[in-house]
C-alpha positions as CSV (number, residue, x, y, z in Angstrom):
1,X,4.4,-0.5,7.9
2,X,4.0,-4.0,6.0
3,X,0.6,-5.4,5.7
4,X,-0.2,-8.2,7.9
5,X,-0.7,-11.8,6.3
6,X,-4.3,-12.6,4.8
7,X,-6.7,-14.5,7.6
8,X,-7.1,-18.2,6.4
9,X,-10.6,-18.9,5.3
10,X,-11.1,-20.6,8.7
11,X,-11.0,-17.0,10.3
12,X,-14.4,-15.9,8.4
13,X,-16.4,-19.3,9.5
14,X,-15.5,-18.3,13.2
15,X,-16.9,-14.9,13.0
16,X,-19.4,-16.2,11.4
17,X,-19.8,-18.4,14.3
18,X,-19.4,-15.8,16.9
19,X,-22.1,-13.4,15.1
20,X,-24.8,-16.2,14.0
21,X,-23.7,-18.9,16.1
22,X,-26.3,-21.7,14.2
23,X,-28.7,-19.1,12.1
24,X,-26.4,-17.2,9.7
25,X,-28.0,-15.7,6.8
26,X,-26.9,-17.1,3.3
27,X,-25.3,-14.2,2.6
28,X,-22.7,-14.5,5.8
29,X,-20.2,-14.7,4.1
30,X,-20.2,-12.2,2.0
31,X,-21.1,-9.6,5.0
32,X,-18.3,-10.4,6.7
33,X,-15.8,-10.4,3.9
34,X,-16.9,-7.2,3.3
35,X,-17.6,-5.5,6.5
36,X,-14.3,-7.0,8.3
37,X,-11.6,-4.6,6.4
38,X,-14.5,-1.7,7.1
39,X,-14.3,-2.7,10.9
40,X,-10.4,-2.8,10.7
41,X,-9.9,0.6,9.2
42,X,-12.3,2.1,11.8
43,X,-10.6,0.4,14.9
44,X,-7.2,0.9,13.5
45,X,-4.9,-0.7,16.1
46,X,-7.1,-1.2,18.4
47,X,-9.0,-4.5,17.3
48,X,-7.6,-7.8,18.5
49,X,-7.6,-10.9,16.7
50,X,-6.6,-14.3,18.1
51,X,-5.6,-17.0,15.5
C-alpha cells in the first residue's frame, strides 16, 4: 500500500488550532509533529482527516 502524500504545513497550524485554539504552548509545534504519526499508527485506518 503506497504511502499517502505529506500534510502541507497548513495541516499542523489547524490542529494546532483545534487543540489550543488561542493559548498553544511554544512547543506546539513540535508536539504535534511528533505525536501526529504516533496517533496515526494507533488508529490505523480509522482516523479521518479533511483537507
Amino acid at each position: 500500500m503506497p504511502r499517502p502524500a505529506p500534510r502541507p504545513v497548513r495541516a499542523v497550524g489547524r490542529r494546532i488550532e483545534a487543540l489550543w485554539e488561542h493559548d498553544p504552548p511554544k512547543t506546539a509545534r513540535t508536539i504535534v509533529q511528533f505525536k501526529a504519526p504516533q496517533l496515526r499508527k494507533l488508529l490505523g485506518g480509522r482516523i479521518w482527516t479533511s483537507s
